[in-house]
C-alpha positions in Angstrom: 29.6 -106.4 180.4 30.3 -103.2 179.0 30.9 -100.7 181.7 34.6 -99.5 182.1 36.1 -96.2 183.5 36.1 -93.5 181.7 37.6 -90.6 183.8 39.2 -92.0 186.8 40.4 -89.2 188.6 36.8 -87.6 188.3 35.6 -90.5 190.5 37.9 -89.9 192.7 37.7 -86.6 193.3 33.7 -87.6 193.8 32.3 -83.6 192.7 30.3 -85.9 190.4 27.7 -86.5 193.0 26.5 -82.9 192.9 26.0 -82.6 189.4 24.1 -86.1 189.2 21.3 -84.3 191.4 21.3 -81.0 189.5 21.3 -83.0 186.3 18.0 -85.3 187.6 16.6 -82.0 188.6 16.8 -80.3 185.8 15.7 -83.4 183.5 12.6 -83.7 185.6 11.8 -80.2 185.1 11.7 -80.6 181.1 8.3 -82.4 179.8 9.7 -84.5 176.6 5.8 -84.6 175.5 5.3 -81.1 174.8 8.5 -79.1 175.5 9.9 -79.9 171.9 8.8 -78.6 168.7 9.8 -80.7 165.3 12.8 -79.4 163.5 11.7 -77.5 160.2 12.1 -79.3 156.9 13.4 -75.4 155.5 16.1 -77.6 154.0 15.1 -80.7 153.7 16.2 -81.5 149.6 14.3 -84.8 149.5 17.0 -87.6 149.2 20.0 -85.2 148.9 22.2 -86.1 151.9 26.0 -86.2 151.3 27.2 -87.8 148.3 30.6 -89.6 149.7 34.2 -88.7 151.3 36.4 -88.5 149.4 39.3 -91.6 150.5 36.6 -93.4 152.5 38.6 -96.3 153.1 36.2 -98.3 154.9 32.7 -97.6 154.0 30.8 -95.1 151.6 28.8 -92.2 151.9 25.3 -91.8 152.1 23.7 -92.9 149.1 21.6 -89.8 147.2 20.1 -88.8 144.4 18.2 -92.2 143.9 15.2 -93.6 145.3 15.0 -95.9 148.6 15.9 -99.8 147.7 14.5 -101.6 150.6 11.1 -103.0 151.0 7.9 -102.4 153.1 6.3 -105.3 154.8 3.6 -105.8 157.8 5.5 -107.6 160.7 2.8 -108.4 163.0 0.8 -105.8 162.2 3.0 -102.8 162.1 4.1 -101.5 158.5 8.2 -101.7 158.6 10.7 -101.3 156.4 13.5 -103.2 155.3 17.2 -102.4 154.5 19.8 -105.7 153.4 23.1 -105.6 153.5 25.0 -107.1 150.4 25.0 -110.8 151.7 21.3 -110.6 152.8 22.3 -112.0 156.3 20.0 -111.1 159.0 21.7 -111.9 161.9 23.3 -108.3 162.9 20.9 -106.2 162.8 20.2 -102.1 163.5 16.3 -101.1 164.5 16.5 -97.2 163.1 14.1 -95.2 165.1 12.8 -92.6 162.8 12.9 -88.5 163.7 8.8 -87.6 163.7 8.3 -87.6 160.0 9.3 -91.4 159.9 8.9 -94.0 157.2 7.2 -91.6 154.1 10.9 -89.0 154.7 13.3 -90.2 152.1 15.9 -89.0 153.9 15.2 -91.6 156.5 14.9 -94.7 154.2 18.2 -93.3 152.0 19.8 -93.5 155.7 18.5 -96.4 156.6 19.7 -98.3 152.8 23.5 -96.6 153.5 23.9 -98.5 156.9 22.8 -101.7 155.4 25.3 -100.6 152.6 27.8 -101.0 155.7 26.6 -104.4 156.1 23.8 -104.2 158.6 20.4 -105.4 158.3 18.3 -102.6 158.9 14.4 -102.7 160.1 12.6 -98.9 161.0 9.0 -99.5 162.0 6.5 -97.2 161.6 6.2 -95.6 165.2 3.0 -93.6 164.3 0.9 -96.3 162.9 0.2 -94.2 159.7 0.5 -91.0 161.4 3.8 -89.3 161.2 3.9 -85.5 161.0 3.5 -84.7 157.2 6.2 -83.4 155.6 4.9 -81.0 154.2 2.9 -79.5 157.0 -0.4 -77.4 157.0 0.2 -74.4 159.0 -2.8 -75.0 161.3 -1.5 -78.5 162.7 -2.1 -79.1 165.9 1.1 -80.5 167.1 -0.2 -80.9 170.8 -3.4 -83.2 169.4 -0.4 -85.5 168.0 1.8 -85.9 170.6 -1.2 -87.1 172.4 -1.6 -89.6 170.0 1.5 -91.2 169.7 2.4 -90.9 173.7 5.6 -93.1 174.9 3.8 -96.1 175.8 2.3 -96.2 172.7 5.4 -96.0 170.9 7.5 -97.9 173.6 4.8 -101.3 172.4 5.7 -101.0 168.7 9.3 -100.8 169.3 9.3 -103.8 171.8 6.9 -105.9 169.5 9.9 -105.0 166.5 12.2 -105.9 168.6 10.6 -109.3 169.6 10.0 -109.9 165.5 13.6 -108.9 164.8 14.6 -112.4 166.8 12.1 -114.6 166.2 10.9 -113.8 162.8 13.7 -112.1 161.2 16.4 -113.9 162.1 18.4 -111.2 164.3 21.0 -112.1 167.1 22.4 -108.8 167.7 20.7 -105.9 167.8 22.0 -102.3 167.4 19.8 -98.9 167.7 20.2 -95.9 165.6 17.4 -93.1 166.4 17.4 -89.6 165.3 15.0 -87.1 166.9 11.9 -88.5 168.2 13.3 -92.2 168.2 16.6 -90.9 169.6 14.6 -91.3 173.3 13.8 -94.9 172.4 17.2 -96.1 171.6 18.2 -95.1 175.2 15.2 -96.5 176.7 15.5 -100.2 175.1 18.9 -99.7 175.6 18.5 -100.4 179.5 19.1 -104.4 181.0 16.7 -106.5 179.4 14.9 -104.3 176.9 16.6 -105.5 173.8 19.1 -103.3 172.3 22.8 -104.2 172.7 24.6 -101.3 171.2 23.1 -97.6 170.7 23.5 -94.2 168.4 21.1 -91.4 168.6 22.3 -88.0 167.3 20.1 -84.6 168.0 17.8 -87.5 170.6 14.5 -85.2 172.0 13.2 -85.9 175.3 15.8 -88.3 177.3 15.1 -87.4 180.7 17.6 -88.4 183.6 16.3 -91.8 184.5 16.7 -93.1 180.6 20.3 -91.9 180.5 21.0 -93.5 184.0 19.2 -97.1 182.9 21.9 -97.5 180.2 23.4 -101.1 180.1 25.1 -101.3 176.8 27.7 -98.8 174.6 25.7 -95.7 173.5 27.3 -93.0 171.0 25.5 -89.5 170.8 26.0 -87.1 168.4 25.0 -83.6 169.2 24.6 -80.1 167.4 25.7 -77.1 168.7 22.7 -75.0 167.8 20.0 -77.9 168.9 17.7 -76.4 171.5 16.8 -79.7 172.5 20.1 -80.1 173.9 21.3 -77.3 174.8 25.1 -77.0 176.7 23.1 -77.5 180.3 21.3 -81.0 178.8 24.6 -81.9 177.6 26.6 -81.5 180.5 24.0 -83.1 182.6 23.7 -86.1 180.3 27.7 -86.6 180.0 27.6 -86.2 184.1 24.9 -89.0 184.5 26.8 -91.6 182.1 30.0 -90.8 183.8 28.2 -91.6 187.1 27.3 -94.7 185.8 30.4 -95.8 184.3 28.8 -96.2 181.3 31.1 -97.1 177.9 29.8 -94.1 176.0 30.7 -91.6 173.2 29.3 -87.8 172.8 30.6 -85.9 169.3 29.5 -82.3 169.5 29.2 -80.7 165.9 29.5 -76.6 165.8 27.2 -75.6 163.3 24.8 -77.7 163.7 21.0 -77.5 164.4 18.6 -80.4 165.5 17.9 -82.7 163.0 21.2 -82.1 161.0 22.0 -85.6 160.6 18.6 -86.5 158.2 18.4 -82.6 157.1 20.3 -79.8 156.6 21.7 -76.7 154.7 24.6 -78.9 152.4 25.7 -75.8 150.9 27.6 -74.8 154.2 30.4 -76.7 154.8 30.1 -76.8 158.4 26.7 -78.4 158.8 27.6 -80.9 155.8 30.6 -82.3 157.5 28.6 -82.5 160.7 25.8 -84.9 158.5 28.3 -86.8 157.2 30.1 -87.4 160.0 27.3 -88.5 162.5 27.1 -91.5 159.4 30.2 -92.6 160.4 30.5 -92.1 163.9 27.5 -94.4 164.1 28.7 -96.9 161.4 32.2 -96.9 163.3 30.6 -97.2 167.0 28.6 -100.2 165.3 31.6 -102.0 164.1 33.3 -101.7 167.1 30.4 -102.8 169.7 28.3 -104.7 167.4 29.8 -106.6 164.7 33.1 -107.4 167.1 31.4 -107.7 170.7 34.4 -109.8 172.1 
């Protein structure tokens, strides 16, 4: 429904064929369980994302400098919460996919009240079931021990039995995907035919391996950071490759400056990595509107 051409004369010319391969070769050779280590929370400011744009004719800023306004409730048994838009409709909906430190990170639920702001409903599960990295972190964690606990089946469950709740409890009938770090992997994956999703955003995503990008079926935005080791220029060029092979309606914003996990946390002193946080808001708000709220 929403595949289209993107570059023509790349197909034509068919060198995309090669890439694919090195791209699903590479991809297989990087282990999303325990190749990755979480982005530091050096300048994390607890709930001090942007304040606004100036001019924003369309939408404001991120909210800050106040305290979270949704709600925590139990849906079937996993703790998740709740973001309204103004007129408390339910029926388009975004399922935010937390970065590892998940529900307890401000940062996330001040994110997840400024797209509801936008007039999205917003639900973010818990993906750890109580167990999300601390945010303040003892030195001697043992990051390994909790991968192992939260391994992609695991987490794959809690976002399908959201999901299910978002429609039959909740009243969704459109459902967008916003995932930053850790969750950025499960907005591609429910993003594939059948799974649930019909529009995605992930910015700094950890872990996407070659099959997920190919499996897309809906319009996915991506915004990366320049300095992100966990997509580096290869990963990049190798996912861009794979959704052009697939013909895939997609968007990929690369922001110099920027570090993994910049659009939840970063240094908002510099200008660079503050426009680059403010403007992954927008680019997901914007890709929203477009695919989501007017899916004609």
């Amino acid at each position: 429904m929403y595949k289209r051409s993107l570059l023509k004369a790349f197909v034509v010319f068919n060198p995309l064929l090669g890439l694919i391969s090195l791209a699903s070769a590479h991809f297989r050779d990087y282990d999303p369980e325990y190749d990755h280590d979480p982005a530091p929370l050096k300048y994390e400011h607890p709930g001090d994302l942007f304040h606004s744009v100036a001019g924003a004719c369309c939408t404001s800023g991120v909210l800050t400098g106040v305290n979270s306004t949704g709600e925590i409730r139990s849906i079937n048994g996993i703790n998740t919460y709740l973001a309204y838009p103004a007129d408390k409709k339910t029926d388009t909906a975004i399922l935010y996919l937390s970065d590892i430190y998940g529900i307890p990170l401000i940062n996330n639920r001040l994110l997840g009240d400024s797209i509801a702001s936008a007039g999205y409903f917003v639900v973010m599960p818990d993906l750890f079931a109580g167990d999300p990295i601390p945010v303040v972190t003892d030195p001697s964690f043992n990051m390994t021990a909790w991968r192992e606990r939260h391994t992609t089946d695991m987490v794959d469950a809690i976002v399908k039995t959201t999901i299910s709740s978002m429609r039959a409890e909740l009243g969704a009938k459109t459902i967008g995907g916003t995932g930053y770090c850790f969750g950025g992997k499960y907005i591609v994956r429910f993003l594939a035919s059948g799974k649930g999703l019909n529009v995605g955003f992930t910015a700094h995503p950890a872990g996407v391996v070659a099959e997920e990008w190919q499996a897309i079926s809906g319009p996915l935005s991506i915004g990366f950071g320049e300095l992100d080791g966990s997509n580096n220029s290869t990963q990049r060029a190798a996912a861009e490759a794979i959704l052009q092979g697939e013909n895939a309606t997609y968007q990929t914003t690369l922001y110099s400056g920027a570090e993994h996990g910049f659009a939840l946390r970063t240094n908002l002193t510099d200008k660079q990595k503050r426009f680059a946080q403010e403007s992954a808001y927008f680019q997901a708000v914007r890709w929203f509107d477009a695919w989501l709220k007017n899916r004609g």
